[in-house]
C-alpha positions as CSV (number, residue, x, y, z in Angstrom):
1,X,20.8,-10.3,-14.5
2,X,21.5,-10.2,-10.5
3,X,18.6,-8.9,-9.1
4,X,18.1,-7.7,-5.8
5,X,14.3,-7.1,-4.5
6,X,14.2,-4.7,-1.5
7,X,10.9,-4.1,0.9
8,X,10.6,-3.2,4.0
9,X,6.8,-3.4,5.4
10,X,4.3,-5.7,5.2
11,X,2.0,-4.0,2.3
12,X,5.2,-3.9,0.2
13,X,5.7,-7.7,1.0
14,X,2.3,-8.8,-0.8
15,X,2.8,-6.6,-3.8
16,X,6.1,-8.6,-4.2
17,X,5.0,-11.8,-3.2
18,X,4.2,-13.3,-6.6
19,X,7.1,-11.2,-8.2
20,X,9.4,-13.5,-5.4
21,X,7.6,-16.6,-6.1
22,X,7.7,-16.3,-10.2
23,X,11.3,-15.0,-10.7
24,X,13.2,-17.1,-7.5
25,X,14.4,-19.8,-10.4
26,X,14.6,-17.6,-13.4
27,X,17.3,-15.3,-12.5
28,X,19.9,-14.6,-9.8
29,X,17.4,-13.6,-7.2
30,X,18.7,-12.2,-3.8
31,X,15.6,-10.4,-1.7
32,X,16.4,-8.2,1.2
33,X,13.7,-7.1,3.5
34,X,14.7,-3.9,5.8
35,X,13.2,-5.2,9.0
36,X,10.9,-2.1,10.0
37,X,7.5,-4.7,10.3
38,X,9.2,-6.9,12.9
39,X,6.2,-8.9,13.3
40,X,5.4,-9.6,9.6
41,X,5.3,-13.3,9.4
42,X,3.7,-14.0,6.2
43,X,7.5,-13.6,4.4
44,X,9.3,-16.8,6.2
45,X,11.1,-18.5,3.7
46,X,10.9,-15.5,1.5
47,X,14.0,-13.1,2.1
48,X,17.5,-13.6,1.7
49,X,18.9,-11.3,4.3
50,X,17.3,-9.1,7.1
51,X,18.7,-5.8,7.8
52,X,17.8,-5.0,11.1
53,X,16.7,-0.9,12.4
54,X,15.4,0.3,15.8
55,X,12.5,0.2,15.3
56,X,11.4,2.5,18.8
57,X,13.9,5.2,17.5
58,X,12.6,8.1,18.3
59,X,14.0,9.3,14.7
60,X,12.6,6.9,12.9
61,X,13.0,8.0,9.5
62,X,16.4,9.0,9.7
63,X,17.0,6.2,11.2
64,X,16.3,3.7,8.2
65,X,18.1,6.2,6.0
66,X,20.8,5.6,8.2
67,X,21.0,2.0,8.1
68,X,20.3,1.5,5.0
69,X,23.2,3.6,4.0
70,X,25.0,2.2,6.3
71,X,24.4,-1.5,5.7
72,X,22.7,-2.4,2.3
73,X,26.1,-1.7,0.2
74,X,27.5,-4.9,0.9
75,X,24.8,-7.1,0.1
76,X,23.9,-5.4,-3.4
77,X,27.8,-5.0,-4.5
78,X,26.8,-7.9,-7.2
79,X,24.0,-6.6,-8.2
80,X,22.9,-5.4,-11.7
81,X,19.6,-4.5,-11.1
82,X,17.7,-3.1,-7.8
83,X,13.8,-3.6,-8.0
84,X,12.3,-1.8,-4.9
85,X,8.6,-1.2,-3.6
86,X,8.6,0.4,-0.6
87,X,7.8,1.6,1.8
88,X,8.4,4.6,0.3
89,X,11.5,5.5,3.3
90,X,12.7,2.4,2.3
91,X,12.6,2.4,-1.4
92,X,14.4,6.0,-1.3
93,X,17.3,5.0,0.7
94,X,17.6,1.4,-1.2
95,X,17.2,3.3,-4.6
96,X,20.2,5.9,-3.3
97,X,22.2,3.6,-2.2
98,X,22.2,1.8,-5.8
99,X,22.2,5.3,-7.7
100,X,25.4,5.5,-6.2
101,X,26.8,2.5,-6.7
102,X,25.6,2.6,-10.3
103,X,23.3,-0.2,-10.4
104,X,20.1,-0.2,-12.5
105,X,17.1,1.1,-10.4
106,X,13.9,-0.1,-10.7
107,X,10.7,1.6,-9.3
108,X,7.3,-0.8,-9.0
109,X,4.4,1.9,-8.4
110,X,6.3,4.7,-10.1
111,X,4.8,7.7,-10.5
112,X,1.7,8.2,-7.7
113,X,1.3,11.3,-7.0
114,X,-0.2,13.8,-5.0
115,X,1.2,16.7,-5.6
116,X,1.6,18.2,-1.7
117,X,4.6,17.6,-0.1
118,X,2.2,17.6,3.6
119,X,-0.3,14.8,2.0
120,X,1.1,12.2,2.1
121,X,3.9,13.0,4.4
122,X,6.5,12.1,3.9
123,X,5.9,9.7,0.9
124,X,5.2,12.5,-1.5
125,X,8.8,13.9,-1.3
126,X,10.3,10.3,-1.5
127,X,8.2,9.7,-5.0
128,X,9.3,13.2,-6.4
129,X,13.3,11.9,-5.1
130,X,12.7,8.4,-6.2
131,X,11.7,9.3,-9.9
132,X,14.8,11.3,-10.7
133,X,17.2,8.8,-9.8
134,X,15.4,5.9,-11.2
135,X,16.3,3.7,-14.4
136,X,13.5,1.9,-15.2
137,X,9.8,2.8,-14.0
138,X,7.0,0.7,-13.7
139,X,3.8,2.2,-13.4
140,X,0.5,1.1,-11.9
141,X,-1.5,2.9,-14.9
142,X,-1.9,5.3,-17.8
143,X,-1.8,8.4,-15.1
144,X,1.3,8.0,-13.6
145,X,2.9,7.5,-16.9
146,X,1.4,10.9,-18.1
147,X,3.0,12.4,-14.7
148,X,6.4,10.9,-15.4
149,X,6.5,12.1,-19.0
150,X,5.7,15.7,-17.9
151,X,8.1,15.6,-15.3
152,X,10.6,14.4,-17.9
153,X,12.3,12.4,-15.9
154,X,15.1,9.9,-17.1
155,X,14.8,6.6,-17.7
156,X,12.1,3.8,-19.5
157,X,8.4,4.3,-18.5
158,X,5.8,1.6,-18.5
159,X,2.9,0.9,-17.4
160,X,2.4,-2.6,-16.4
161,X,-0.6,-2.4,-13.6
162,X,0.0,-2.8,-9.8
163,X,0.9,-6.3,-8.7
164,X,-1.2,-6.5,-5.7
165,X,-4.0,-7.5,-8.1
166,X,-2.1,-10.7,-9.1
167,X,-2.6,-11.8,-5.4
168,X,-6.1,-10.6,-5.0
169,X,-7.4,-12.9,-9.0
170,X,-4.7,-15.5,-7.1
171,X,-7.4,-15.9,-3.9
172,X,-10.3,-16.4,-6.0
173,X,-12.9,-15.4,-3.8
174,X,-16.2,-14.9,-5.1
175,X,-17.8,-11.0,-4.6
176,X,-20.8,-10.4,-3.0
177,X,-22.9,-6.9,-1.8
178,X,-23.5,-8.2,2.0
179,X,-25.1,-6.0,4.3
180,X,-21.3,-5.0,6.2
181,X,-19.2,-2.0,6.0
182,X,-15.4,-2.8,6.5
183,X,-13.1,-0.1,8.4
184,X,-9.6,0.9,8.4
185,X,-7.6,3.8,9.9
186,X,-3.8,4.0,10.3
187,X,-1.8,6.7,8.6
188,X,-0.1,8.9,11.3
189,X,-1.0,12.0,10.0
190,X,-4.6,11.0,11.4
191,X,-3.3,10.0,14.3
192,X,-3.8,13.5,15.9
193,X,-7.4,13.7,15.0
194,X,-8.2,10.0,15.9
195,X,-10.5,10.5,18.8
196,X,-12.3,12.7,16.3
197,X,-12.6,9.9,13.6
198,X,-13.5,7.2,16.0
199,X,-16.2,9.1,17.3
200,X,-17.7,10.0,14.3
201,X,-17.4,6.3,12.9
202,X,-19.0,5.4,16.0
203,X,-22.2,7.9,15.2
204,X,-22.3,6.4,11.3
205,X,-22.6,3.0,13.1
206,X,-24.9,3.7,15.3
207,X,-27.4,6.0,12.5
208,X,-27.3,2.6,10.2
209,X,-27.9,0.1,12.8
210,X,-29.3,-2.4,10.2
211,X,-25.8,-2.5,8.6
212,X,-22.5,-4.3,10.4
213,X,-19.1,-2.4,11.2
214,X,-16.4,-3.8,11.1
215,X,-13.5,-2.2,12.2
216,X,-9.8,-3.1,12.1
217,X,-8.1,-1.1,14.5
218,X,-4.3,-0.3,14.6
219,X,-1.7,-1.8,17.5
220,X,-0.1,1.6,18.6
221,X,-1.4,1.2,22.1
222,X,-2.2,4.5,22.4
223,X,-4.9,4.3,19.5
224,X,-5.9,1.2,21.0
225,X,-7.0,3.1,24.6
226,X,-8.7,6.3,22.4
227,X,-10.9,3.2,20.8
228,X,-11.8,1.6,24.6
229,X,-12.2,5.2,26.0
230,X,-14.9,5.9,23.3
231,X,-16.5,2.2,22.6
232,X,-19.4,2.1,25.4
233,X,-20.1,-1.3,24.0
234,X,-23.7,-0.1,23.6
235,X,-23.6,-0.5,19.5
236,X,-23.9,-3.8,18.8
237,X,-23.6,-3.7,15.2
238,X,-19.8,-2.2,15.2
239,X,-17.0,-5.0,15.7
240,X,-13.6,-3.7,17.2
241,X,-11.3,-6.4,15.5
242,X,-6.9,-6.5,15.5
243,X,-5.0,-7.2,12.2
244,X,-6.1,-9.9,10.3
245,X,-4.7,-11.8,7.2
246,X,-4.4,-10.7,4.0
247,X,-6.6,-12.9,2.5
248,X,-9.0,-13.2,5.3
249,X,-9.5,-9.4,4.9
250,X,-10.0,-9.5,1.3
251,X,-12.5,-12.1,2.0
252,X,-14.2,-9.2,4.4
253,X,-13.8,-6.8,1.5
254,X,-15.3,-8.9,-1.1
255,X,-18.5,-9.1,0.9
256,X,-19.0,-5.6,2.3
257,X,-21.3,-3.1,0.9
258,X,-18.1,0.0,0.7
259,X,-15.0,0.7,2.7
260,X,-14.2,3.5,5.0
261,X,-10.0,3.5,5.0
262,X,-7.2,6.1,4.9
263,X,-5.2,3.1,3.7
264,X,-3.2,3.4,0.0
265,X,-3.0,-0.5,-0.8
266,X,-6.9,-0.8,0.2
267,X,-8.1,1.8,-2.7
268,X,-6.6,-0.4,-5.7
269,X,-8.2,-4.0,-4.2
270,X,-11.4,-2.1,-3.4
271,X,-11.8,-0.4,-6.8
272,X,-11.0,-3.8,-8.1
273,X,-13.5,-5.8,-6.7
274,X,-16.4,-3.2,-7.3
275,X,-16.8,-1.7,-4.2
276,X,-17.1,2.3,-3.2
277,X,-14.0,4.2,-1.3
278,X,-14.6,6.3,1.1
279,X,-10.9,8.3,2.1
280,X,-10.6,9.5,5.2
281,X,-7.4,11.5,3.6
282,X,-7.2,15.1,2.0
283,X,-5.7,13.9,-1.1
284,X,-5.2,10.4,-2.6
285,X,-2.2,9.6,-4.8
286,X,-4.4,6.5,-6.8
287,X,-5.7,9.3,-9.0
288,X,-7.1,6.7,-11.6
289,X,-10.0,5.8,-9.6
290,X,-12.9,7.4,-11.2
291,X,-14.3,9.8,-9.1
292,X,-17.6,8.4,-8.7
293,X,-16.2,5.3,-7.0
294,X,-14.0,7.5,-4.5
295,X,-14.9,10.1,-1.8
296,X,-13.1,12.0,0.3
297,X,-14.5,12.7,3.5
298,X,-13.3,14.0,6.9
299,X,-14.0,13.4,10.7
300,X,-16.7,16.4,10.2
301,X,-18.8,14.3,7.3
302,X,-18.6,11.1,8.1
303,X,-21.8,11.2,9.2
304,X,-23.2,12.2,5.7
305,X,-22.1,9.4,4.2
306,X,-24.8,7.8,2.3
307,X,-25.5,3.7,2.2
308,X,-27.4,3.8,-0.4
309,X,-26.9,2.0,-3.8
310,X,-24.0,1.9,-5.5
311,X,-22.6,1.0,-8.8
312,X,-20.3,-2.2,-8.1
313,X,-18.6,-2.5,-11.6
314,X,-15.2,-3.7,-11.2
315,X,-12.1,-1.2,-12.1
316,X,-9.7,-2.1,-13.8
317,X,-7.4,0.8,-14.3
318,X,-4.7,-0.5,-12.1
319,X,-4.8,-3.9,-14.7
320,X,-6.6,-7.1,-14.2
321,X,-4.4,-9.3,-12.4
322,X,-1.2,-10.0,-15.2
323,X,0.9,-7.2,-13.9
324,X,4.0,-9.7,-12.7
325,X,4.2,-11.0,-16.3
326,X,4.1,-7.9,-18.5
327,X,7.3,-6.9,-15.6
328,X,8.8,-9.9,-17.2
329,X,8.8,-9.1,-20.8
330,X,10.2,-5.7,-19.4
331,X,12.7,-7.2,-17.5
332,X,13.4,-9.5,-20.5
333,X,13.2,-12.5,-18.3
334,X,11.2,-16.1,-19.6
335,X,8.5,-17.4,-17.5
């Protein structure tokens, strides 16, 4: 098997970090990361070959269609097998690109779904594309295997988990119910109602002043100066904080009483370590969740939301931290 692994942004990068690090001597490995997160610097050492996009491009999804059509043929011509995660632009331009070529597709996280085209936009439409050119799929759970097989869509379908839990059992940090709520807010289809969601995360913050905020904000610059325009510095127990490391921040979520995130990645390693989701989305594609560990709320209930006790039983639905090896046995390939 020559295997090419393809990823383009940092989230995608830590669900294939172990996947990297396990298979890099077992088969012929060549990883490609489509440079969209030009500032990712936890994947030195990591990729074979960068392909490089303009990032400020007005266009910007076109624009990684474009270069990856353009440019990932020549590094995949001896490839057998394409294994891509995303970003979902990214993993529906590199899956293309192989469909045409006629290499062997495979899709880690097959099969989310939301159902809406508009939520999440536009990663909905590049599932639906992704699945009906895709060879082998490899879901996070039972659910997106059911989806799959009424979609009747070609190819193998199995469900082997979601390989972001490898890294989170890999940290082994202990989980705790401390008295801190942990924030995050980035998708850009939020981005026009952010003033409306800062201010109402502000209120929350400052109704449950025995309980700390804290808050990591996004680097568009524009966000940045909604945050300083709003933050009075009057509420002392809300914390404005940049980007942090991965495991630093699953340190943070390990500890915190729930998490307030429109985030996808942030659901499954959440629900894994016990703690409530609140979504600040209208819809959410990790449909396994049970429901009473998930809410949906909006910049007009924030407010409402409750502190009081929850149930902290770990979920397991996305697996328990084996997903990387049972993608061996699929893949046929000894570890």
């Amino acid at each position: 098997m020559n295997l090419t692994i393809i990823y383009g942004t940092r989230p995608e990068f830590l669900k294939l970090k172990i996947i990297i690090d396990t298979l890099r001597n077992k088969c012929n490995l060549n990883v490609i990361r489509i440079n969209q997160h030009i500032n990712l610097t936890e994947d030195h050492g990591y990729y074979d070959t960068l392909i490089d996009i303009d990032e400020m491009c007005e266009d910007r999804i076109n624009n990684i269609g474009v270069n990856i059509l353009n440019k990932l043929p020549q590094y995949i011509k001896n490839s057998t097998h394409i294994l891509a995660q995303g970003d979902t632009a990214t993993c529906f331009y590199a899956m293309l690109t192989g469909f045409q070529m006629k290499k062997q597709c495979i899709h880690l996280e097959a099969g989310m779904r939301t159902y809406d085209l508009d939520n999440p936009y536009p990663e909905e439409g590049f599932r639906q594309m992704i699945s009906r050119i895709t060879n082998i799929h490899l879901c996070p759970s039972e659910k997106e295997k059911e989806y799959l097989m009424e979609e009747k869509v070609k190819g193998e379908i199995y469900v082997v988990g979601n390989t972001i839990l490898d890294l989170v059992k890999s940290y082994d940090i202990p989980i705790t119910n401390g008295n801190k709520v942990l924030i995050t807010l980035h998708r850009r289809e939020n981005w026009d109602n952010y003033r409306e969601y800062i201010t109402a995360i502000f209120k929350l913050a400052e109704k449950y002043n025995h309980i700390e905020f804290y808050f990591l904000t996004h680097p568009n610059p524009s966000l940045k100066k909604i945050i300083d325009e709003i933050n009075d510095g009057k509420i002392n127990n809300l914390k404005i904080m940049d980007s942090i490391p991965h495991k630093e921040l699953l340190t943070m979520l390990s500890a915190c009483l729930f998490v307030i995130t429109d985030s996808g990645g942030i659901q499954e390693e959440a629900n894994f370590l016990g703690k409530h989701i609140y979504m600040l989305r209208k819809i959410t594609e990790r449909n396994a969740i049970s429901k009473d560990k998930l809410t949906i709320v909006d910049q007009n209930n924030i407010i409402n939301i409750d502190v009081g006790e929850f149930k902290h039983d770990r979920g397991y639905e996305y697996g328990n931290g084996d997903t990387v090896m049972k993608i061996c046995e699929v893949l046929q390939i000894c570890v």
